[in-house]
C-alpha positions in Angstrom: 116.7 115.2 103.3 114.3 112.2 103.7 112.4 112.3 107.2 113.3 108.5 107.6 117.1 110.0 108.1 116.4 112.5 109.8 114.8 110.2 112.3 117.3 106.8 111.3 119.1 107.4 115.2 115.6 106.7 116.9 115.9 103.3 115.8 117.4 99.9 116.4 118.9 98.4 113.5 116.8 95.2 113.8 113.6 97.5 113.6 115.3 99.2 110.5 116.0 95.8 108.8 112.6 94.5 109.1 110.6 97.6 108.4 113.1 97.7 105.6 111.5 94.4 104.3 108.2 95.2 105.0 108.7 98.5 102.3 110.3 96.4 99.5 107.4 93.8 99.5 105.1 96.4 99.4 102.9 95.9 102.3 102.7 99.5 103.1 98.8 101.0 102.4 98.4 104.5 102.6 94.7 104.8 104.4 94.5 108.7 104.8 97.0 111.3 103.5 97.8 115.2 104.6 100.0 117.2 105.1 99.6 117.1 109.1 98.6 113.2 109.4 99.2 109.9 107.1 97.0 106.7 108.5 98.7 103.5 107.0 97.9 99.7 107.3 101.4 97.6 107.4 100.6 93.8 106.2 102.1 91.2 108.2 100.6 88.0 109.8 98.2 90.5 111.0 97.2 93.8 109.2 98.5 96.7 111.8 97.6 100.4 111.8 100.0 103.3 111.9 99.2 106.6 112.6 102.2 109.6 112.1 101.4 113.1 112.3 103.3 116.7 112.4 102.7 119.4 114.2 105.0 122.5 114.9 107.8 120.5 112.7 107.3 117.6 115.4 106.4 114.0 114.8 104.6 111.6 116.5 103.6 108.0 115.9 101.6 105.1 117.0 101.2 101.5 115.7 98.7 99.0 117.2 101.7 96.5 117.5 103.0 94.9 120.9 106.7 97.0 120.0 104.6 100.6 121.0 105.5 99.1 124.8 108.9 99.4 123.9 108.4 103.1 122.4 107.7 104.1 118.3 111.0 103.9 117.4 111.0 99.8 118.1 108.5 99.3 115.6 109.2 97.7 112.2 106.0 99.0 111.0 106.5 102.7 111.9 109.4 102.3 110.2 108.7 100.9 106.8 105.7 103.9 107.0 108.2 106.3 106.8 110.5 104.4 104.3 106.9 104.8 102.0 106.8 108.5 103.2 109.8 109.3 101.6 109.4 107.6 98.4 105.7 108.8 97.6 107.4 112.8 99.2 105.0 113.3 101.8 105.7 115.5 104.7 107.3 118.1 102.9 107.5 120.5 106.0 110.0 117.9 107.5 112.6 117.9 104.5 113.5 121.5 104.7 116.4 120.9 107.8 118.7 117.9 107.8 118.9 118.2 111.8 118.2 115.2 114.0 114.5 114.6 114.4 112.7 113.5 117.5 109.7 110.5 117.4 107.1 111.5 119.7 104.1 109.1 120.9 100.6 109.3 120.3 98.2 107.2 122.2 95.5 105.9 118.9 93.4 102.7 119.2 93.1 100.4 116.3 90.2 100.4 114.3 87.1 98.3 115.5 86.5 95.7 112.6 85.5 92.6 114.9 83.1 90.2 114.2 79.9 90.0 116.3 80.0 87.3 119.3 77.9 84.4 119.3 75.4 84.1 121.7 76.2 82.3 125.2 74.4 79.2 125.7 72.3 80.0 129.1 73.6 77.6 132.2 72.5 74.5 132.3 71.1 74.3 128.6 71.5 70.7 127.5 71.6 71.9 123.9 
């Protein structure tokens, strides 16, 4: 059984549809892959980062979209990670029961790939 099933109930069917289009156009990168942990970046508008990993035949997730507020399984990105999950057979550990699987939260920042600020202009430069 896919995990994306087994976890389908977490999810709102809008989240579903969009993640849904974010796996068939391909915007799913794979950054890091185990068997405990799978790092993706989800291209949108904005490149997002999601983080799923297993433990005790639990999973968790985080993305560094504004839908985490609402809980993982609001996120379109979350979802079309697992959608990519299943195709390329990752988490193996989680395909051996077809029984309802709960989404956990992890708290993960984004990665830090800002530019360097310009310097401020001292007060009362006339420059």
């Amino acid at each position: 059984m896919s995990v994306a099933d087994r976890v389908a109930r977490s999810f709102p069917p809008l989240a579903c549809v969009r993640g849904y289009r974010y796996f068939l156009r391909k915007r799913v990168d794979f950054v890091s892959v185990s068997e405990s942990a799978i790092e993706a970046d989800v291209k949108g508008k904005r490149t997002l980062h999601v983080v799923l990993r297993v433990a005790g035949g639990c999973l968790s997730s985080a993305c560094t979209c504004s839908a985490k507020i609402l809980g993982p399984a609001a996120c379109r990105h979350v979802w079309a990670t697992l959608l990519e999950i299943d195709r390329r057979g990752a988490f193996e550990s989680l395909r051996v029961t077809e029984r309802a699987l709960a989404l956990g939260v992890i708290d993960v920042k984004a990665p830090t790939a800002r530019r360097p600020r310009a310097p401020r202009k001292a007060r009362g430069d006339a420059t």
